[in-house]
MISE-898675 format. One line per field, with one value per residue: residue number from 0; residue in three letters; x, y, z of N, C-alpha, C in turn. Coordinates in pm, whole numbers. Layout:
BEGIN
resi <- NUM	...
resn <- ALA	...
n.X <- X	...
n.Y <- Y	...
n.Z <- Z	...
ca.X <- X	...
ca.Y <- Y	...
ca.Z <- Z	...
c.X <- X	...
c.Y <- Y	...
c.Z <- Z	...
This chain:
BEGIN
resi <- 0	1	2	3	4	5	6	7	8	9	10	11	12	13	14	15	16	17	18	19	20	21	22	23	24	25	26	27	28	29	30	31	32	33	34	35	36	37	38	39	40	41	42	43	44	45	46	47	48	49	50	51	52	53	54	55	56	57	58	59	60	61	62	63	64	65	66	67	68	69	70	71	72	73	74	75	76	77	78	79	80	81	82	83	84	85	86	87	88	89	90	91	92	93	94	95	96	97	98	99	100	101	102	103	104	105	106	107	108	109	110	111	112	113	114	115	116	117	118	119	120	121	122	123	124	125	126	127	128	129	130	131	132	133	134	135	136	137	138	139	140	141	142	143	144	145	146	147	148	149	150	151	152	153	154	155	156	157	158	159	160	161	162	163	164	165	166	167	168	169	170	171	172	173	174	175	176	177	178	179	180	181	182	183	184	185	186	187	188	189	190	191	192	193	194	195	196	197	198	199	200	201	202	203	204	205	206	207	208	209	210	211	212	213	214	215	216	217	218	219	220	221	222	223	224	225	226	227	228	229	230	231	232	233	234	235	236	237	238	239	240	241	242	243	244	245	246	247	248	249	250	251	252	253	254	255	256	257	258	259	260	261	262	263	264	265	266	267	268	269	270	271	272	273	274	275	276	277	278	279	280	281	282	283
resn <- UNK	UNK	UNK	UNK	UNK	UNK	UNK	UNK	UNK	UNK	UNK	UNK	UNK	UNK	UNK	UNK	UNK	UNK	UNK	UNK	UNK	UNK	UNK	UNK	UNK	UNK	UNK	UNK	UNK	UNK	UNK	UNK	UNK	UNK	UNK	UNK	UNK	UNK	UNK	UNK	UNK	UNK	UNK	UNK	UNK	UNK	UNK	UNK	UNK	UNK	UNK	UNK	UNK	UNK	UNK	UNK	UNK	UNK	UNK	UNK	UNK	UNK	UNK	UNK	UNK	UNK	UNK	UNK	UNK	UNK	UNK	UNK	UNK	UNK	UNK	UNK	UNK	UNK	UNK	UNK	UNK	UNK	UNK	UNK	UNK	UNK	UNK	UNK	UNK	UNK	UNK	UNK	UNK	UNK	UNK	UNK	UNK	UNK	UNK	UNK	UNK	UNK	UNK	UNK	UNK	UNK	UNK	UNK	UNK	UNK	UNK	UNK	UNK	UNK	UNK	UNK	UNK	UNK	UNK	UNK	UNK	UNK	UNK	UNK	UNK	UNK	UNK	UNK	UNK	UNK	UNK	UNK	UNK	UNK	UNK	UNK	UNK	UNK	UNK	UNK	UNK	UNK	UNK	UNK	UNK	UNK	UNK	UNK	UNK	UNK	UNK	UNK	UNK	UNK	UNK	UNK	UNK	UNK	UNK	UNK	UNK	UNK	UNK	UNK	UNK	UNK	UNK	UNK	UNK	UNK	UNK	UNK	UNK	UNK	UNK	UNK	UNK	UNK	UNK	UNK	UNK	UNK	UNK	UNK	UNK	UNK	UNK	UNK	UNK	UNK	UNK	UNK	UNK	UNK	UNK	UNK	UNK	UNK	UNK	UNK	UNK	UNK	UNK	UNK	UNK	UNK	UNK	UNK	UNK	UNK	UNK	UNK	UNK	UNK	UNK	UNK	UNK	UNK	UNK	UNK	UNK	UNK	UNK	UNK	UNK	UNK	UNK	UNK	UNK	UNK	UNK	UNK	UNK	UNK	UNK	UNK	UNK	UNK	UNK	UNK	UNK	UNK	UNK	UNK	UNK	UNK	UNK	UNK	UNK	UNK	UNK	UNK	UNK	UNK	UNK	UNK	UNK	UNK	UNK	UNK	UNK	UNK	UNK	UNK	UNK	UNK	UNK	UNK	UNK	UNK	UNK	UNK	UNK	UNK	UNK	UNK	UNK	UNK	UNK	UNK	UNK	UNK	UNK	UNK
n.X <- 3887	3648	3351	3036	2766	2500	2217	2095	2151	2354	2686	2936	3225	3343	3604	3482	3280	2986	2818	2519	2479	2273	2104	2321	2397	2164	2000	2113	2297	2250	1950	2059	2314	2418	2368	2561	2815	2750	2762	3037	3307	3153	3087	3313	3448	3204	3231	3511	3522	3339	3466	3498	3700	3988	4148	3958	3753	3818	3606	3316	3341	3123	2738	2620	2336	2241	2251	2501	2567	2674	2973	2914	2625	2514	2635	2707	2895	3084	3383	3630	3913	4112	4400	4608	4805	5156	5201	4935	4878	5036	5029	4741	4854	4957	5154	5248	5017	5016	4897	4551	4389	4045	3660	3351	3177	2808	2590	2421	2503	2623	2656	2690	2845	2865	2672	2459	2557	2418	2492	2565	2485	2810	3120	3262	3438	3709	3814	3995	4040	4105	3946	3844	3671	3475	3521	3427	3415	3510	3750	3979	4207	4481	4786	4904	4749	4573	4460	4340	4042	3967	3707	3738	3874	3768	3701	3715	3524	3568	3370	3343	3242	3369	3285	3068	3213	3443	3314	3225	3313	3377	3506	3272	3322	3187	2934	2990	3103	2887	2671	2359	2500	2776	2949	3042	3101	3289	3392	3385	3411	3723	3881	4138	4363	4325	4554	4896	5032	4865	4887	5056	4892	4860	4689	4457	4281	4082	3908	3671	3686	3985	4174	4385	4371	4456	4737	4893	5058	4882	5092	5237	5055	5068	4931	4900	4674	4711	4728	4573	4294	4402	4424	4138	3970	4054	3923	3637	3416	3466	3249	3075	3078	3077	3256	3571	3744	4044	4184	4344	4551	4802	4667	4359	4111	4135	4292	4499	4609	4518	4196	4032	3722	3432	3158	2870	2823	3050	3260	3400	3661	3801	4040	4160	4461	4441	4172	3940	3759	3618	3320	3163	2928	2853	2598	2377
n.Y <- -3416	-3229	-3006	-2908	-2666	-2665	-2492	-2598	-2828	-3095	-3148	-3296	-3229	-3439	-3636	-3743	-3572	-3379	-3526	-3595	-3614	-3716	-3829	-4027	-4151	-4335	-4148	-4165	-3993	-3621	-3414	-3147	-2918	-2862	-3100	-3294	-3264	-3341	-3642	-3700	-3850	-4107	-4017	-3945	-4218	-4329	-4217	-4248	-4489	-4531	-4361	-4031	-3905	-3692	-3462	-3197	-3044	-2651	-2474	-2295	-1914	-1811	-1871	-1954	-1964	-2141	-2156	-2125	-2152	-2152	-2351	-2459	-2368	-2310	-2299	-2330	-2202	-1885	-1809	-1561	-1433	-1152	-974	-1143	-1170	-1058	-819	-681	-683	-476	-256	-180	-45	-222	-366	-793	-980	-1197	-1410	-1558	-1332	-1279	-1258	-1290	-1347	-1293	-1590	-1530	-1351	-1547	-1607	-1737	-1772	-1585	-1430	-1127	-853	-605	-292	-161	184	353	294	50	-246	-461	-800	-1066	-1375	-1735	-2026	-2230	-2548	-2719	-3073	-3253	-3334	-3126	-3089	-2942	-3006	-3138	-2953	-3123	-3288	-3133	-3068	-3311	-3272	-3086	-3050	-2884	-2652	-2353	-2044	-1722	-1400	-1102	-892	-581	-322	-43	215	123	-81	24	178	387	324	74	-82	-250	-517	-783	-699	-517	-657	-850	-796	-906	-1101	-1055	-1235	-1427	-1731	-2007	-2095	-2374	-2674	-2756	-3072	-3090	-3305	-3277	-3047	-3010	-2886	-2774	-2602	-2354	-2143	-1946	-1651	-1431	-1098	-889	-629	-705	-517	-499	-383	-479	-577	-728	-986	-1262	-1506	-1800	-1909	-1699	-1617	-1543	-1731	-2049	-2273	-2519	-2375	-2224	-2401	-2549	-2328	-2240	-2404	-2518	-2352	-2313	-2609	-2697	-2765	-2944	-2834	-2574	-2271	-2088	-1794	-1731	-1463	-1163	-1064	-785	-499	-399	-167	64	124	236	510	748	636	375	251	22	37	45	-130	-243	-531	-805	-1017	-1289	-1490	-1820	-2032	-2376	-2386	-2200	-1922	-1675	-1518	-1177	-974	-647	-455	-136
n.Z <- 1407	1270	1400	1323	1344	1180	1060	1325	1379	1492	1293	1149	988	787	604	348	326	451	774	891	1247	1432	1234	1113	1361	1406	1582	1862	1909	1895	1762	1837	1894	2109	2285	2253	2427	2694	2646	2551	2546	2500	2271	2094	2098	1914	1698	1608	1534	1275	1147	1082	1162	1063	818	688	427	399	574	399	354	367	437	265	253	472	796	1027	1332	1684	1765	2051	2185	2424	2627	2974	3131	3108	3053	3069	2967	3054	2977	2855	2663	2627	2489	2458	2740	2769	2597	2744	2908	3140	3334	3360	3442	3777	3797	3613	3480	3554	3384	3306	2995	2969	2878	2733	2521	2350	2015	1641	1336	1096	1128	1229	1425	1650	1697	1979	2160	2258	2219	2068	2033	1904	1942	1913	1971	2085	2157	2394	2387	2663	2732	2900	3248	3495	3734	3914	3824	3681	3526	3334	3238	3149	2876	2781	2891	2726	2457	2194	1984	1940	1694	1806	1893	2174	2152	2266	2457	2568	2684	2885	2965	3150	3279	3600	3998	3983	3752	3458	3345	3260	3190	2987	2764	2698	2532	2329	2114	2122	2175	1901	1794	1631	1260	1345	1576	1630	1654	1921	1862	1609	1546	1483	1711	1967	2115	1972	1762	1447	1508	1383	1337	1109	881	650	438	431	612	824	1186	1404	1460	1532	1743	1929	2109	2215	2426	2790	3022	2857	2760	2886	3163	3178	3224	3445	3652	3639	3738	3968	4108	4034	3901	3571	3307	3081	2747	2857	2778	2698	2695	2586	2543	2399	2170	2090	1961	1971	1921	2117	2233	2047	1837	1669	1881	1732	1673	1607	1334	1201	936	906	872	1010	1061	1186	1262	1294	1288	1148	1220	1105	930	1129	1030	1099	1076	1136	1254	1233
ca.X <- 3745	3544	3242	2956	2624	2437	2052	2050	2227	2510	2703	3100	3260	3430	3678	3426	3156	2889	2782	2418	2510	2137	2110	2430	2374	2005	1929	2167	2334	2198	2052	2077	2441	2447	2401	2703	2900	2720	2829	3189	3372	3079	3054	3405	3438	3113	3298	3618	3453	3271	3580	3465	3809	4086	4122	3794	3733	3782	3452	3294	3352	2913	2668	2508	2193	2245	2265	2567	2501	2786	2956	2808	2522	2421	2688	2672	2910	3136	3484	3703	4073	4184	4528	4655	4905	5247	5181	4812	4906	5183	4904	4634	4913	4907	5233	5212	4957	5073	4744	4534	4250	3957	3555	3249	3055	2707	2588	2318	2619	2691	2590	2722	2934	2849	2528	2466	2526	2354	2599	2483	2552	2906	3241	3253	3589	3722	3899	4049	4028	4103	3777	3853	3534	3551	3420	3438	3316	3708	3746	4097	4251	4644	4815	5008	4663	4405	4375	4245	3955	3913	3660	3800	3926	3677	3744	3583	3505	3477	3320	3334	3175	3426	3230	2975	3300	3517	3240	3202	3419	3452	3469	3191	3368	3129	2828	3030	3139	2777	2531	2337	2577	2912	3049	2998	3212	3330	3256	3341	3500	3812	3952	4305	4423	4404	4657	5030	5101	4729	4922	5145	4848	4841	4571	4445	4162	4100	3794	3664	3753	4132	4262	4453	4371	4562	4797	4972	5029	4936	5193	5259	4985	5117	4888	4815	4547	4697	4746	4381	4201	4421	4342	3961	3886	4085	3781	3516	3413	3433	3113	3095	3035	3164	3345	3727	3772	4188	4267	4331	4659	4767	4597	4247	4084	4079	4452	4550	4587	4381	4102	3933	3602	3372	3072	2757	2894	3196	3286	3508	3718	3892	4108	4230	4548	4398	4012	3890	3748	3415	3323	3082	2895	2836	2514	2309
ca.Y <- -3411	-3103	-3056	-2794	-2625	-2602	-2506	-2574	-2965	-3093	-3215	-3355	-3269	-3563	-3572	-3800	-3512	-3318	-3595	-3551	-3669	-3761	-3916	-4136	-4279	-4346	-4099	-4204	-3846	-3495	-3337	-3067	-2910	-2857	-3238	-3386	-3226	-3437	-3774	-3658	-3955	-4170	-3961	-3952	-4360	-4382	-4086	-4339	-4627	-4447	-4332	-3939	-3806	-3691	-3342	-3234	-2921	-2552	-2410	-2178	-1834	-1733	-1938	-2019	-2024	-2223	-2068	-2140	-2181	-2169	-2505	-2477	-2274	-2282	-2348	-2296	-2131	-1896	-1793	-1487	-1404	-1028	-926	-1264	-1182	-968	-721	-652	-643	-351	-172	-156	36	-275	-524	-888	-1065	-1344	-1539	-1525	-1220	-1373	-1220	-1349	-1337	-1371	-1674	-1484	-1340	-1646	-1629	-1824	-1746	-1459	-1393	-1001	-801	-512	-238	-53	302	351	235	-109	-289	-631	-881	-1193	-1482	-1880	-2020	-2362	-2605	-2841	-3143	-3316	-3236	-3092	-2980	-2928	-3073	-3064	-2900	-3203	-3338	-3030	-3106	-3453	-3234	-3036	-3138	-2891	-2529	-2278	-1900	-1620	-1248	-1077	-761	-499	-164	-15	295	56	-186	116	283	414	350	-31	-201	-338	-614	-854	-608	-399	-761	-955	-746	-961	-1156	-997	-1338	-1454	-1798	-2059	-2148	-2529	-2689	-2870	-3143	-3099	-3396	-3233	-2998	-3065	-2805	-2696	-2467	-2227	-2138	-1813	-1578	-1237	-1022	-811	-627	-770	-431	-518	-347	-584	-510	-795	-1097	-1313	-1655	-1821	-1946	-1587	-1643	-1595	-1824	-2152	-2305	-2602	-2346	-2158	-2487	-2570	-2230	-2198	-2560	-2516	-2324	-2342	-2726	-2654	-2822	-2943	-2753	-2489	-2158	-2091	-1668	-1710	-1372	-1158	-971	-640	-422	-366	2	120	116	302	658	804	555	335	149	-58	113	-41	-224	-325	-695	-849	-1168	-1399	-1635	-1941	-2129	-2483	-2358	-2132	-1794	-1640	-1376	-1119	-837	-516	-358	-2
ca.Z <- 1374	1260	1393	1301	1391	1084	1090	1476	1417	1510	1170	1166	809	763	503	248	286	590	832	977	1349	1453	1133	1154	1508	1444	1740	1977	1940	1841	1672	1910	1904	2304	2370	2211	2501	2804	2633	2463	2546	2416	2134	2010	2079	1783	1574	1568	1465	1205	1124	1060	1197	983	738	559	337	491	607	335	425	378	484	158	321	618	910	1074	1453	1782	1815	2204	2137	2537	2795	3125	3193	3000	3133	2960	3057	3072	2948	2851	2606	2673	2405	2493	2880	2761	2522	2791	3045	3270	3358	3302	3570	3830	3750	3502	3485	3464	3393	3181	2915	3031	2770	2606	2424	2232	1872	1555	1236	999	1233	1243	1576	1599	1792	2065	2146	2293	2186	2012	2015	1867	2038	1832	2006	2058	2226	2409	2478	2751	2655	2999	3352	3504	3877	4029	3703	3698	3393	3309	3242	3097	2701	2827	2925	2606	2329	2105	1978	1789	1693	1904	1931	2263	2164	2405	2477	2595	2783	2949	3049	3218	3362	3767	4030	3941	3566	3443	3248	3194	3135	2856	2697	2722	2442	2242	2011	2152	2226	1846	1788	1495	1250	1330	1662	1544	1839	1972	1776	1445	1524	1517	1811	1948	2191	1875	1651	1420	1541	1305	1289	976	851	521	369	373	731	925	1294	1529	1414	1656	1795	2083	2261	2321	2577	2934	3039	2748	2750	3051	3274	3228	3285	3605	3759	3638	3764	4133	4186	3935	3819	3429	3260	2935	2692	2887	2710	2791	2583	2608	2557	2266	2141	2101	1803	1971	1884	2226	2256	1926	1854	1767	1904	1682	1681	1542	1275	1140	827	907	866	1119	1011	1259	1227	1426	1185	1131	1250	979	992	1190	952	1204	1063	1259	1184	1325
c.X <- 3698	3434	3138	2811	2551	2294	2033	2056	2339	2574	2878	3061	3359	3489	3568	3268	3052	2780	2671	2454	2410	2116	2203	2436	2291	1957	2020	2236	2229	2083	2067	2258	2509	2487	2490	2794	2896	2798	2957	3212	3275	3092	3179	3437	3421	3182	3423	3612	3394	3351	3548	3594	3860	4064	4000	3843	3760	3684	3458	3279	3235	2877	2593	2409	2152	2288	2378	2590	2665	2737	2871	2775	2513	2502	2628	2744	3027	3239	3556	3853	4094	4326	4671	4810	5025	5206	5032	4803	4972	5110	4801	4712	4923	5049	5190	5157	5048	5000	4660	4404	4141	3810	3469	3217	2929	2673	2459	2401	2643	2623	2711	2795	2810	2671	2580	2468	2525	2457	2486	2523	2701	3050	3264	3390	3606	3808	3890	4073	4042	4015	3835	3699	3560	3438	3385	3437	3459	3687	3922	4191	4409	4686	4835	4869	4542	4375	4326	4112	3878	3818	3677	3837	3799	3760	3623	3611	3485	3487	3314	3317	3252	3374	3121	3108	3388	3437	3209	3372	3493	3409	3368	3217	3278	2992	2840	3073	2991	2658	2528	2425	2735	2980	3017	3167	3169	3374	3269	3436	3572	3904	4096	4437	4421	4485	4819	5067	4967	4805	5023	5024	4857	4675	4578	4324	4145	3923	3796	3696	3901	4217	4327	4464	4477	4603	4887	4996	4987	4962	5229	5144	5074	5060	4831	4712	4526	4700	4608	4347	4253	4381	4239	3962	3971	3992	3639	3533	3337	3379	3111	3041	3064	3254	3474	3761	3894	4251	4295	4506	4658	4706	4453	4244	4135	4266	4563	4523	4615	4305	4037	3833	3518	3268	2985	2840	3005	3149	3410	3560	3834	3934	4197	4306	4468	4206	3944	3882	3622	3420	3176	3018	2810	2708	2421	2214
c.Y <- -3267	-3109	-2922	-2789	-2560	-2599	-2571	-2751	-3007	-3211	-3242	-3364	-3344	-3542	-3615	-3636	-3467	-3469	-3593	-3664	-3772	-3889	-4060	-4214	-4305	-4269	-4115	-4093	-3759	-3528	-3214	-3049	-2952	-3009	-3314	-3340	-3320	-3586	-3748	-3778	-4065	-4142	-4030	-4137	-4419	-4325	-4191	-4454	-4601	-4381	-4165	-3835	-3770	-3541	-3369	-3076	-2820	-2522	-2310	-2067	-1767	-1854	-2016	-2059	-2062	-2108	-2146	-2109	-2158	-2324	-2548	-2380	-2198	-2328	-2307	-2238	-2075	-1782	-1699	-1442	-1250	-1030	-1042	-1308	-1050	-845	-671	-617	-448	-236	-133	-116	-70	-386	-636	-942	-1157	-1440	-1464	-1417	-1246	-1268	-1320	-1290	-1382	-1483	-1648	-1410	-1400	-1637	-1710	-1705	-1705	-1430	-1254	-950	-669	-413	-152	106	309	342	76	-165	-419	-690	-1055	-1311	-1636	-1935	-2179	-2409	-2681	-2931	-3287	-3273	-3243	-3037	-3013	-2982	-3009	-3042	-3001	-3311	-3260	-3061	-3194	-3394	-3121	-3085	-3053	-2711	-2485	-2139	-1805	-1468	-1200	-967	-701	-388	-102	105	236	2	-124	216	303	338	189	-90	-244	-412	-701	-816	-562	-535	-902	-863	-874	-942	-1054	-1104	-1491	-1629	-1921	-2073	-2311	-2526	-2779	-2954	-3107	-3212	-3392	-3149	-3007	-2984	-2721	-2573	-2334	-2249	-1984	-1724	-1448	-1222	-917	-789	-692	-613	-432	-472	-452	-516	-631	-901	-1140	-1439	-1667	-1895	-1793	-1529	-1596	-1687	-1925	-2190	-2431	-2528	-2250	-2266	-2552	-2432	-2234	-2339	-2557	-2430	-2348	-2506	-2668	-2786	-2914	-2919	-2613	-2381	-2157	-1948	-1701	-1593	-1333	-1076	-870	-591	-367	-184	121	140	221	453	739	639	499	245	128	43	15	-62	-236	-466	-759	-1004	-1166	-1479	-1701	-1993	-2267	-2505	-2330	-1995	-1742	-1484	-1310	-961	-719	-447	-263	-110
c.Z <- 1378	1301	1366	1358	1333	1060	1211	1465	1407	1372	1204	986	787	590	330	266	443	625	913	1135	1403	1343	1152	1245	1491	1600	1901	2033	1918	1841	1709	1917	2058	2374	2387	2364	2646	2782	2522	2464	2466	2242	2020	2010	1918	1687	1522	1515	1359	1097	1043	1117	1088	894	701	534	463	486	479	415	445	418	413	127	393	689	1024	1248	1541	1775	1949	2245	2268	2630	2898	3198	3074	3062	2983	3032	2949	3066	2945	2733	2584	2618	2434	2641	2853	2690	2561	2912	3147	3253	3346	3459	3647	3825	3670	3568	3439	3497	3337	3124	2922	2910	2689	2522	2320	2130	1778	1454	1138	1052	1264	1362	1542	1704	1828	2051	2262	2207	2136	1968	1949	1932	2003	1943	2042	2180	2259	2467	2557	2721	2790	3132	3433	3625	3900	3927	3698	3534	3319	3176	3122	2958	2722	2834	2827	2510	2254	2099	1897	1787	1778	1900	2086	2234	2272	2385	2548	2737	2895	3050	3131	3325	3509	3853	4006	3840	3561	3309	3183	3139	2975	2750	2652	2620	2372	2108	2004	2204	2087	1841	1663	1424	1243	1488	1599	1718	1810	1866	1581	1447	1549	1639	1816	2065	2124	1779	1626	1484	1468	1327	1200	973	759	408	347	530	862	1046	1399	1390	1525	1658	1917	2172	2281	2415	2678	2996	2948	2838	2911	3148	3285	3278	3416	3650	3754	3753	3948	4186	4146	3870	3695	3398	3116	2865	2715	2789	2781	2634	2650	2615	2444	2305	2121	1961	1817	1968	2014	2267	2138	1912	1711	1789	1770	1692	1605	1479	1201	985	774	915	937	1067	1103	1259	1301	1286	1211	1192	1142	1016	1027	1154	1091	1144	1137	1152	1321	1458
């Protein structure tokens, strides 16, 4: 099942055509994106009966007018993992963790697909993404177990300011990663059960000018996705709706030499294999 957040409701593009959610239950869902997440299990039940699972179209890559929204506009809480894949550990000078490195993104961050972020002054980095939601309320949750607790995959950016996030005598990680619309994600959540292997997907980021900046998979994670949600959740009870940033690969600016970074009209394109892509444009 696809599901989207178009003009600020929650829609499922089912393979026959865009499904108004609100609409379809008479009210019993939406049409608020955020809500679907409280009653998941309910949800997906009506979605199966309804029968709205199965392939549908890829997302258009503009907006065509609509305003293309975050699948979960407004978590509550929003969890990012530091140096999560070998090659990005080895490119940021740092050996491979024994648990995972975890910060936030405060959640005024979150913005939607091809939604403008305005760059601050500093250093502006990119950082490619696979964005898990939790679609179920998860404490202490054993690996064997954690996709049970998923409601689905999106694509994500965590922008980062690089001189804000390095600055004094200790990091300010989640400061230099939290500007308005530096935690942009989309542009659909797709559940676990449309992908043949949701733990090996391709991951790239490319401007829309043609420069291919990361490409990867990830299972070259060190930590997938069961073993983030058993560590987060042995301390933190993950929410639903909830963010889960996995970690990006190597190729970010801040690592390359010479340095490069982000400039007011650039176009950032991300891509999750079987997601789509969350186009992001950088403006003054």
């Amino acid at each position: 099942m696809r599901l989207a957040n178009i003009d600020g409701r929650l829609v499922v593009r089912a393979p026959d055509g865009p499904v108004d959610v609100a609409e379809a239950s008479a009210g019993r869902f939406g049409p608020a994106p955020q809500t679907v997440y409280a009653q998941w299990d309910a949800f997906t039940v009506w979605a199966g009966e309804k029968g709205l699972g199965g392939p549908a179209p890829a997302a258009p890559p503009a907006t065509d007018g609509a305003v293309w929204g975050a699948p979960s506009p407004h978590p509550a809480q929003v969890f990012a993992i530091g140096l999560n894949y070998r090659d990005h550990a080895a490119e940021s000078g740092f050996g491979e963790p024994d648990s995972a490195t975890v910060f936030t993104k405060f959640a005024t961050s979150v913005t939607g697909h091809d939604t403008p972020v305005a760059l601050p002054e500093g250093k502006v980095d990119w950082e490619a993404e696979l964005v898990v939601v939790i679609g179920r309320h998860c404490h202490r949750a054993a690996r064997e177990e954690a996709w049970s607790y998923v409601a689905g995959l999106t694509v994500g950016q965590d922008l980062s300011e690089r001189e804000l996030q390095l600055a004094g005598p200790a990091p300010q990680f989640s400061l230099g990663k939290s500007y308005p619309g530096f935690a942009p994600t989309g542009p659909e959540l797709v559940t676990p059960d449309e992908f043949a292997d949701p733990d090996d997907l391709e991951i790239a980021c490319a401007l829309e000018s043609g420069d291919v900046l990361q490409k990867s998979r990830t299972s070259n994670m060190i930590f997938g996705v069961p073993e983030l949600i058993a560590q987060l959740s042995a301390v933190c009870p993950l929410l639903p709706g909830d963010l889960i940033f996995t970690g990006t690969p190597a190729g970010v600016g801040m690592a390359r030499t010479p340095q490069r970074f982000l400039s007011p009209g650039d176009v950032l394109l991300t891509t999750v294999e079987g997601i789509g892509t969350l186009r992001t444009p950088l403006t003054a």
